[in-house]
Structures are given as structure tokens and as C-alpha cells.
C-alpha positions in Angstrom: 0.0 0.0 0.0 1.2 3.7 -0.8 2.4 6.1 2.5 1.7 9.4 2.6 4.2 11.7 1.7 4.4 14.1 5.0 5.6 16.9 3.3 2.4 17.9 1.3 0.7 15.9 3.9 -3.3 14.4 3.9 -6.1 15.5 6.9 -8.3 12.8 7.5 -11.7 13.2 8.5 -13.5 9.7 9.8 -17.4 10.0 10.0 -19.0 6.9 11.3 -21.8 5.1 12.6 -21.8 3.8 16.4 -20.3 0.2 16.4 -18.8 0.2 13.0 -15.0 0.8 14.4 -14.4 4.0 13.0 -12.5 4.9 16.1 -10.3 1.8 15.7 -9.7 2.5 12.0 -9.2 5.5 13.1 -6.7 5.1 15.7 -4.4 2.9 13.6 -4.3 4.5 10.9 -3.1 7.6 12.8 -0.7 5.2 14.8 0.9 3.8 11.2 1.5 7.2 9.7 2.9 8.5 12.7 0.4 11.4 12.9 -1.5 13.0 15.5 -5.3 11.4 16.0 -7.9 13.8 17.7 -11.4 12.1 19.1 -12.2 12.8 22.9 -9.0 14.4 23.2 -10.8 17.5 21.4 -13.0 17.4 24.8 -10.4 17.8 26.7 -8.6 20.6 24.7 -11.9 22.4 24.8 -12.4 22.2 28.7 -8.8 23.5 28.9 -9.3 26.6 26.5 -12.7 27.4 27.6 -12.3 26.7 31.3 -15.3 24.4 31.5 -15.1 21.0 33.2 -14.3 18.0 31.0 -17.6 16.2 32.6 -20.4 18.9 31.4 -18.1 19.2 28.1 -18.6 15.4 27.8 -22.5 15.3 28.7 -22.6 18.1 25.7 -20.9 15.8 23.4 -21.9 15.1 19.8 -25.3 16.8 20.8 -27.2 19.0 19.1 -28.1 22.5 21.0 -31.7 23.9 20.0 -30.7 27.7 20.4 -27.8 27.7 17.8 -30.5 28.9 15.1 -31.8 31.6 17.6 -27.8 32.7 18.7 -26.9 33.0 14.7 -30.4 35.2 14.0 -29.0 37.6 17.5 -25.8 37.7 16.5 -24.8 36.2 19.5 -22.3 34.3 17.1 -19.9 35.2 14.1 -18.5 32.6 12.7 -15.2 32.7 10.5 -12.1 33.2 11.9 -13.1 34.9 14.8 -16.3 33.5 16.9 -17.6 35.5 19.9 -18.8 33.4 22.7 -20.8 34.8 25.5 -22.0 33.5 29.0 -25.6 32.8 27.4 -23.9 30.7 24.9 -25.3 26.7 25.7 -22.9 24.1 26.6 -23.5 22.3 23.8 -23.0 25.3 21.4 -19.5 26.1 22.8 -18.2 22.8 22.5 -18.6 22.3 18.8 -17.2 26.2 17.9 -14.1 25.8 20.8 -13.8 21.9 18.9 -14.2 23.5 15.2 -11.5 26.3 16.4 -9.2 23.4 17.5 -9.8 21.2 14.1 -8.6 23.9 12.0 -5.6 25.0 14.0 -4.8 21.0 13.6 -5.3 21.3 10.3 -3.3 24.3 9.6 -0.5 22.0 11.8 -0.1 19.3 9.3 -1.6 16.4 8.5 -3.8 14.4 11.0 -6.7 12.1 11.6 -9.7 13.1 12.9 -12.7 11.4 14.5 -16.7 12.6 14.2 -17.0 16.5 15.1 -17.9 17.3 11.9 -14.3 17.4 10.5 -15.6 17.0 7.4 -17.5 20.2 6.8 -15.7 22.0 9.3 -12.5 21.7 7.1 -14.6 22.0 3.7 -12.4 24.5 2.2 -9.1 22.8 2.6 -8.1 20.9 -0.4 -6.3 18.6 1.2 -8.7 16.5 3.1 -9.9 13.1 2.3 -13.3 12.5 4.0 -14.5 9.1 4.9 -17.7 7.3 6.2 -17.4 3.9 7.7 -20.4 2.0 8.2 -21.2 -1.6 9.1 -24.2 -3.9 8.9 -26.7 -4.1 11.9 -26.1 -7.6 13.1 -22.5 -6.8 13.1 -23.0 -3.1 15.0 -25.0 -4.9 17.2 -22.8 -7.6 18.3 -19.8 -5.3 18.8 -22.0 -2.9 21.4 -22.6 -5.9 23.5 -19.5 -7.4 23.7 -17.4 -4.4 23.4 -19.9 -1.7 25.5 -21.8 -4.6 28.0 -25.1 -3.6 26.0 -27.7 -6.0 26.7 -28.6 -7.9 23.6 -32.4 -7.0 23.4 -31.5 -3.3 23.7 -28.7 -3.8 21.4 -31.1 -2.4 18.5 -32.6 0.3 19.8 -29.6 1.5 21.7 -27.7 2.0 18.1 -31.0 3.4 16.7 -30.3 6.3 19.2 -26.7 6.7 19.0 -26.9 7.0 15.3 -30.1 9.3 15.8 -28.3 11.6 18.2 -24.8 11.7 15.5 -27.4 12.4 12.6 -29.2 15.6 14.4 -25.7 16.8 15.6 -24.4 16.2 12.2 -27.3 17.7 10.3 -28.1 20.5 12.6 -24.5 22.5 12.8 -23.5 21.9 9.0 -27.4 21.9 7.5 -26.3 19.2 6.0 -27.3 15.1 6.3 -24.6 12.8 7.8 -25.9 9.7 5.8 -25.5 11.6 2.7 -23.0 9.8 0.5 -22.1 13.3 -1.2 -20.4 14.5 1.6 -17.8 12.1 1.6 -14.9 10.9 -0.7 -14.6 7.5 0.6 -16.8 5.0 1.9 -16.5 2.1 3.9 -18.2 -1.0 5.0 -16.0 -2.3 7.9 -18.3 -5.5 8.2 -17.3 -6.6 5.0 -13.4 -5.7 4.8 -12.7 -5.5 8.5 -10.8 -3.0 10.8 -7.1 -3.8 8.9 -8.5 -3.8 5.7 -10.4 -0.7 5.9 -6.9 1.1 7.4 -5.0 0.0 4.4 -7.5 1.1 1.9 -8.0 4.9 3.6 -3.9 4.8 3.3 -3.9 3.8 -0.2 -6.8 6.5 -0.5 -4.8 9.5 0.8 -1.8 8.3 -1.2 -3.2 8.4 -4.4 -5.2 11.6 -3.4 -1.6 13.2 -2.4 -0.2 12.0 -5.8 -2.8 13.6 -7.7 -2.1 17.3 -6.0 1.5 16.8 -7.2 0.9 16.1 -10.5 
């Protein structure tokens, strides 16, 4: 498989739905190029620029706030390169603008992997982003939250019908965009059919022909 040339360097962004080991992929792929991989740890970098506890930080996670429309109408919010923040701002609001900050000052770092958080549109203008989707079947989505969360088999399905719920409103409501929409993405991946080792070495092979073709 082709490695990334670190010079020019390759961001990737890993969308995924709960159980499919997007985090795992995500993890090792980071770990075999040697770059840096950013998941919860942008939770923690948020509670240490913002000065808000890692535990309400987490409860806010990946959930969508109902006032961001109203904030953006007030002007309570100005996004670009500089986003005010005020002490009416919700939780859940100042998480994903502190996390979208810190996603593009990693970006603008070098190359890196990056889990959920809306990586993807958040780093829509940079050319140099390959953005990826990894799904997996139910039965096999299923099995891993039991074994892998202690998720009681008869709750197994509903429990993944609200995880993905909760990632689609996130997704959908701060980009206005839908997180199962194929369009958004340049790769996609079925890790029930290829596997977690598989998947890593095609995303590689993905950003190396992707680097290769912004040299030509």
C-alpha cells in the first residue's frame, strides 16, 4: 500500500456510525502514519481553552443544541475566523465552535486524523482533506456494542437506533447538512465486509493516491 508523503501531507476526517470501528480504524491509521489522531481528546482541549469542566463538556458531546439557530439570528455568534462566545452561549453550542477552532488549528499544523465532530465540513475549504464514512451492517453493530460496550442484547437495537439518531441531528443541525448523505464524503466504507485492517490500508492507499494527484 502507498504512505503518505508528509511533506504535502493528507487531513483525514472519519465519519462513522456507532459500532462500526471508526475509532479503531481511526486510531491505527493515525498510529501507522505516525500522525497526530484527535477524538475525545478535542474534549479535553476544549475544557482547557474554555475553562469548562471535562464532565459537562462530555455530557454536551456530539449533541445538538436547540438555540444555535436563535444565537446565529441575535448575533450572539460570528463565525469565520473569529467566533464570539458569550456566558448565554449553551454548553453544547461552545463545544462544537471551541472543537471546530481546534480542528482547524490542527489542520493548519499538518496532516492528521480526525474522528466525528464534523471534521468534514468544518474543514470544507481545505483541499487537502480526504473525507470518509465507515459504516457496518446491523447484526454486526449490534454484536460489537454488546461485547465491546456490556449492552444487553435485546436493547442492542434500539440502543444503536439512538446513538446514530443523536450523531445524525448533531451532524445535520451545525453543518445543515445530512450525515448519511453519500455526497459528503470521498470515501466510503463497509467495515463489516473488509474489517478494521483492511479498511486502514485502503484509507492509506486513499490518501496516497489523493496526495499523488495534488503533485501532479
Amino acid at each position: 500500500m502507498g504512505c503518505i508523503n508528509m511533506s504535502t501531507g493528507i487531513i483525514i476526517s472519519i465519519a462513522r456510525q456507532y459500532g462500526s470501528g471508526g475509532r479503531k480504524i481511526g486510531q491505527q491509521l493515525a498510529k501507522d502514519l505516525n500522525l497526530p489522531f484527535y477524538d475525545k481528546e478535542l474534549i479535553a482541549l476544549a475544557a482547557q481553552e474554555s475553562g469548562i469542566s471535562v464532565e459537562l463538556f462530555e455530557k454536551a458531546n456530539e449533541k445538538a443544541s436547540s438555540s444555535l439557530l436563535y444565537s446565529l439570528v441575535m448575533g450572539s455568534y460570528t463565525f469565520g475566523n473569529h467566533i464570539e462566545l458569550n456566558s448565554a452561549t449553551p454548553i453544547n453550542d461552545k463545544l462544537f465552535v471551541i472543537q471546530s477552532n481546534i480542528i482547524k488549528r490542527a489542520a493548519q499544523e499538518g496532516p492528521c486524523v480526525i474522528v466525528g465532530r464534523c471534521a468534514d465540513y468544518v474543514l470544507r475549504e481545505y483541499k487537502n482533506i480526504l473525507k470518509v464514512f465507515v459504516h457496518a451492517d446491523q447484526l454486526t453493530r449490534m454484536d460489537t456494542v454488546v461485547m465491546e460496550y456490556g449492552v444487553k442484547p435485546e436493547a442492542a437495537a434500539e440502543f444503536l437506533a439512538k446513538k446514530d439518531k443523536q450523531r445524525a441531528n448533531y451532524y445535520n443541525f451545525y453543518t445543515n447538512k445530512r450525515w448519511d448523505n453519500l455526497e459528503n464524503y470521498d470515501l466510503t466504507i463497509d467495515s463489516s465486509v473488509i474489517g478494521i485492517e483492511k479498511a486502514v490500508e485502503l484509507i492509506k492507499s486513499a490518501a496516497a493516491m489523493m496526495e499523488s494527484q495534488s503533485l501532479v
